[in-house]
LOMARDO-644466 format. One record per residue (C-alpha): x, y negated, z negated; residue in three letters. Coordinates in steps of 0.25 Angstrom, whole numbers, plus 5000, padded with zeros to 4 digits. Layout:
! residues N
X,Y,Z,ALA
...
END
This chain:
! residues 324
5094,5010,4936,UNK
5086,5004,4946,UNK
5075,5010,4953,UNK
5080,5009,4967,UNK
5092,5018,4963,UNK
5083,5030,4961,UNK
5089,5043,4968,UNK
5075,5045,4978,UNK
5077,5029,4982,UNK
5091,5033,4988,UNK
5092,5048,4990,UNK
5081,5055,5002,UNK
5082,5067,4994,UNK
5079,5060,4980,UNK
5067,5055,4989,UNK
5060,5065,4994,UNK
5059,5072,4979,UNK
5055,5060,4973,UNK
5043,5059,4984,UNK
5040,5074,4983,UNK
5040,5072,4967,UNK
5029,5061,4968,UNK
5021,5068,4980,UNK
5023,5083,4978,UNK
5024,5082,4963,UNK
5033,5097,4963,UNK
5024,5103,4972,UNK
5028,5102,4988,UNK
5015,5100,4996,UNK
5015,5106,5010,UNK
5009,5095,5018,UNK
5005,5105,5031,UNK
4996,5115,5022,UNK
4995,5108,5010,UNK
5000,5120,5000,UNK
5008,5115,4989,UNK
5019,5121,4982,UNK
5024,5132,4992,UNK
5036,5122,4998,UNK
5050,5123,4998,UNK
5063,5113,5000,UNK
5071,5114,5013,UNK
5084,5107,5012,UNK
5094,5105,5019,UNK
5087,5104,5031,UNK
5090,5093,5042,UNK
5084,5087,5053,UNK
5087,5087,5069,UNK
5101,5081,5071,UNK
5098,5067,5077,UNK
5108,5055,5083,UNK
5106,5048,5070,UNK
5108,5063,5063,UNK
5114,5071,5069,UNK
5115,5081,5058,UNK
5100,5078,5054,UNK
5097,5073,5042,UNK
5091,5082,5028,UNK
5077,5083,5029,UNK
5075,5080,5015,UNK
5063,5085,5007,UNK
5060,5095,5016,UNK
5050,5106,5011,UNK
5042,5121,5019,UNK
5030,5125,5015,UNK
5030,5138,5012,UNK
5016,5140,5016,UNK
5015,5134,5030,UNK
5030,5135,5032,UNK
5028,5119,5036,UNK
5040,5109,5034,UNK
5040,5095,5024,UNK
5041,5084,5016,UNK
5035,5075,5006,UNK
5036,5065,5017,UNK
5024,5074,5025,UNK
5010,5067,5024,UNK
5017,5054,5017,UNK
5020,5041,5022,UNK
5034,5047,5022,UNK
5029,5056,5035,UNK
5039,5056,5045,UNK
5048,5045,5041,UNK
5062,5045,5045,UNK
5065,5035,5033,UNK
5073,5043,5021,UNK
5062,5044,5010,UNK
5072,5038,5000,UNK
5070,5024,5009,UNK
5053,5025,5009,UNK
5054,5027,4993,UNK
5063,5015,4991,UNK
5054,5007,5004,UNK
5041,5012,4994,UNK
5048,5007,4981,UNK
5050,4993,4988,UNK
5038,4992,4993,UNK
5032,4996,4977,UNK
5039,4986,4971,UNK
5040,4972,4979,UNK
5027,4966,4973,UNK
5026,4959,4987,UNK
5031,4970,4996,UNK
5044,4970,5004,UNK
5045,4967,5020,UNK
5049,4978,5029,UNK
5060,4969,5034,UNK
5065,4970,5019,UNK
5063,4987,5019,UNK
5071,4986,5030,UNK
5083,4980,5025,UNK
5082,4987,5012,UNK
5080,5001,5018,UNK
5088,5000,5030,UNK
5078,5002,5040,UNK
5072,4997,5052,UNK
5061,4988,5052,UNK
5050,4996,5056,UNK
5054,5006,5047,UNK
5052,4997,5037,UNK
5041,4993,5042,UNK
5032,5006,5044,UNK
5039,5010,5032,UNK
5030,4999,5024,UNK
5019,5002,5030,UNK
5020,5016,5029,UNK
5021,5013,5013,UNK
5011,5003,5012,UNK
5002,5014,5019,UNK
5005,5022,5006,UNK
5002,5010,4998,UNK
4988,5010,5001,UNK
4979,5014,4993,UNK
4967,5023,4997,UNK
4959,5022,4984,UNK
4946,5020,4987,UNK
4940,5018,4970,UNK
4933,5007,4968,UNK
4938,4994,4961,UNK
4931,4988,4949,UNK
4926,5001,4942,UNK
4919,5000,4930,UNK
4915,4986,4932,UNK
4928,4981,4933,UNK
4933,4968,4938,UNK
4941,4968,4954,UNK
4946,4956,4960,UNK
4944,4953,4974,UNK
4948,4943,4983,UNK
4953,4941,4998,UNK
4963,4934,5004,UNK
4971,4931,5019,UNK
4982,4932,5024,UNK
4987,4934,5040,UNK
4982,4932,5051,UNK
4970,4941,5055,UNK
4972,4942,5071,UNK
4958,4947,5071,UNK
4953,4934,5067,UNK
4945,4925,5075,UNK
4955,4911,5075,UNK
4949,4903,5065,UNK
4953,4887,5059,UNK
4951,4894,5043,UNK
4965,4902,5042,UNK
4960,4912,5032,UNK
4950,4917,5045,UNK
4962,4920,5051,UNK
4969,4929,5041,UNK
4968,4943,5037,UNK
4959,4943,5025,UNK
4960,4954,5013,UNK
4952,4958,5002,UNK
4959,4962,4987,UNK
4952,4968,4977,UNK
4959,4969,4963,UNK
4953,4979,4952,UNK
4957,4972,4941,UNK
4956,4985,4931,UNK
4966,4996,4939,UNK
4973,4982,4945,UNK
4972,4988,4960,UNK
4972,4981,4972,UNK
4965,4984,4984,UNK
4964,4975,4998,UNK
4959,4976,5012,UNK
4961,4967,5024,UNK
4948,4961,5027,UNK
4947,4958,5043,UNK
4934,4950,5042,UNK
4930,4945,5027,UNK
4916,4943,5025,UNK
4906,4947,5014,UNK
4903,4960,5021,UNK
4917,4964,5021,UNK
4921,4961,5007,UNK
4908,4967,5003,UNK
4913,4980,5008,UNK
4926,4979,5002,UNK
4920,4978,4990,UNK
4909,4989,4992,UNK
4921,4997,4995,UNK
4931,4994,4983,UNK
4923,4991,4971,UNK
4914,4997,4961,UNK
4900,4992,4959,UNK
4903,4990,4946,UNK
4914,4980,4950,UNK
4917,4966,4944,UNK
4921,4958,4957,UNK
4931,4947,4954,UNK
4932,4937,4967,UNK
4933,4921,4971,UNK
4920,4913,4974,UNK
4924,4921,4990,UNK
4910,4922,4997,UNK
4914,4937,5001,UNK
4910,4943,4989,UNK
4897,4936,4984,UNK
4887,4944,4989,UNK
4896,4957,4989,UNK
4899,4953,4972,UNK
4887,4956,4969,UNK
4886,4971,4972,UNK
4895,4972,4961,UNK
4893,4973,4945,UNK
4900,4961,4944,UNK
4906,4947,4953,UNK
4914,4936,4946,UNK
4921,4925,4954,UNK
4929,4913,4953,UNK
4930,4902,4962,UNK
4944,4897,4966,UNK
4937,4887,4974,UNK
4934,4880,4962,UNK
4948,4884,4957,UNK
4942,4895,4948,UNK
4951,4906,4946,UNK
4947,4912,4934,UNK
4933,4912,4928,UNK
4933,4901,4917,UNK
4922,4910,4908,UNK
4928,4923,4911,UNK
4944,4924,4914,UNK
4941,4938,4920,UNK
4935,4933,4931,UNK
4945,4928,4941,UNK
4952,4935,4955,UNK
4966,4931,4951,UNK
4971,4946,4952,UNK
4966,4947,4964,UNK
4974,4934,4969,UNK
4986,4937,4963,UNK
4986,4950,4971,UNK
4985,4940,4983,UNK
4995,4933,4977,UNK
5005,4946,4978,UNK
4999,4949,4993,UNK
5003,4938,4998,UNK
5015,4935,4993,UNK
5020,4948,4999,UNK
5013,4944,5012,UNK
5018,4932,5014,UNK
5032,4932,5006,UNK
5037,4949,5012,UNK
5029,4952,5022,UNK
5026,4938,5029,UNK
5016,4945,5041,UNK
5006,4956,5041,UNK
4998,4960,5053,UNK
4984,4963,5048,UNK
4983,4977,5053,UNK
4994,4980,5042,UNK
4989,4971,5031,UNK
4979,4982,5026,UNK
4995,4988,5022,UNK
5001,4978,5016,UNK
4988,4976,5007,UNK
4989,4991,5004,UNK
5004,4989,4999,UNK
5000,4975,4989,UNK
4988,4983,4984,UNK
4996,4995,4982,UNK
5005,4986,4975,UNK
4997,4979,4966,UNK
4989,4991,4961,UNK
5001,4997,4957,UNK
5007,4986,4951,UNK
5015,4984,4936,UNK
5002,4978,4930,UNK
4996,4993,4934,UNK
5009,5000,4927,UNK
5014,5004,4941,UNK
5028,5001,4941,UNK
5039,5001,4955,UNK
5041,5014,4954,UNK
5027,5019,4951,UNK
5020,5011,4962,UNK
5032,5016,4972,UNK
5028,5031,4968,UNK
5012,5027,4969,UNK
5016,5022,4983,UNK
5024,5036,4988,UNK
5010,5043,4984,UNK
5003,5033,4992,UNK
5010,5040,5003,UNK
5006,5052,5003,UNK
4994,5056,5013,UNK
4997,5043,5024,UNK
5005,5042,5034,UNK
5007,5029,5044,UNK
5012,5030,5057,UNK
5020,5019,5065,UNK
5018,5016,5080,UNK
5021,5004,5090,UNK
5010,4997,5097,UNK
5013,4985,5108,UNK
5026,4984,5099,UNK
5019,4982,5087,UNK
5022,4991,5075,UNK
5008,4999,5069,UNK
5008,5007,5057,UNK
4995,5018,5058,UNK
4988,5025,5046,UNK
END
């Protein structure tokens, strides 16, 4: 049986228990005073008659607190909030978007869905948003080894016009910690030694063993750390001739992946969004096969992501804005 004939991929109803199973766990939380286990189901309920409804349609999922009298759902305090979008259609946007190693265009969600194009547009963005990770622990504990590496791509409209294209794109920094096999990448709007430097600072352990090319960013900050190794593709070096360990082709195959999506799926990226798009490779990769996170698993990991953001949608000189 395939995966996408699963019952919540198809059936709102189906949906909302599958959500409420992976964020309540049994155990309905009130999202207004925060108690826990004193909620019950209202069915049958509908909404206000409308021209596209006339008779409303079943509010589905719909739970009262018993203690502060206050109406829900498992949508409240998600990136599900107040979407009009049948929940059956975010779970089988979410499972897409978990399982295209390169990430599928909003134009595509929108054909496959049956949606309008902003729709499926905010509705990416409103999952990439759960993608991203806030975790905060440091790579390369214990002395191990983490990759890092930048690359371009775009074009930076804050940049200064310069005659070297790389100046003129978006640059971002990866770093891979090769024991857990995460990924984690920032956009960079100037990079020089003093901001790698604090990316590092930020991200690794002392302990670290940094892994990079012969860049000049990270000469002087590689030294604050147990250890620096480096290879020098200038030279054509891509892996250390003495020790096969040394080398930053993990961390060049995850450009590999980025870029492939960039280019091949999504084509542009305004760089106020590509802080997103590098939240939903990241998110990817670090829950990849090679991790023992399959489809279906990294789909679930992705719902949980959800839970405690919210993205809002506005217009701006026609422009489309998606807000934290």
């Amino acid at each position: 049986m395939s995966v996408l004939s699963k019952p919540y991929f198809h059936d709102e109803a189906a949906a909302f228990e599958y959500v409420e199973s992976i964020i309540w766990n049994g155990e309905p939380s009130c999202p207004h005073c925060g108690v826990v286990g004193r909620a019950y189901a209202l069915k049958n309920v509908r909404s206000k008659p409308s021209k596209k409804n006339p008779e409303g349609v079943v509010r589905h999922g719909l739970k009262k607190c018993g203690a502060c009298r206050q109406q829900f759902t498992v949508r409240k305090g998600t990136i599900f909030e107040e979407s009009h979008l049948p929940l059956n259609k975010w779970l089988q946007a979410i499972y897409l978007m978990c399982s295209s190693k390169k990430g599928i265009s909003a134009l595509q969600l929108q054909r496959t869905l049956e949606v309008q194009y902003n729709t499926a547009w905010f509705l990416a963005h409103r999952i990439r948003e759960a993608m991203r990770s806030g975790d905060l622990a440091p790579f390369g504990v214990d002395g191990g080894m983490v990759e890092v590496d930048e690359t371009f791509i775009g074009v930076n409209p804050d940049a200064p016009v310069s005659k070297f294209s790389l100046r003129n794109m978006n640059a971002v920094v990866t770093l891979i910690d090769r024991n857990s096999g995460r990924a984690r990448s920032m956009v960079v709007d100037n990079l020089t030694t003093a901001a790698v430097t604090e990316i590092l600072n930020q991200n690794l352990a002392r302990e670290a063993h940094l892994m990079t090319d012969e860049g000049k960013f990270y000469i002087k900050p590689g030294k604050t750390f147990g250890a620096h190794s480096t290879v020098n593709h200038k030279a054509d070096e891509y892996v250390n001739r003495e020790n096969p360990t040394i080398h930053s082709n993990t961390v060049e195959g995850y450009f590999s992946i980025f870029k492939r999506g960039m280019k091949g799926v999504y084509q542009h990226c305004a760089k106020k969004h590509l802080h997103r798009y590098m939240a939903e490779f990241d998110f990817r990769y670090s829950n990849r096969s090679a991790t023992g996170c399959e489809d279906q698993e990294r789909a679930m990991r992705a719902v949980i992501g959800g839970i405690g953001k919210r993205l809002t949608y506005r217009r701006t000189d026609d422009r489309a804005e998606a807000y934290a």
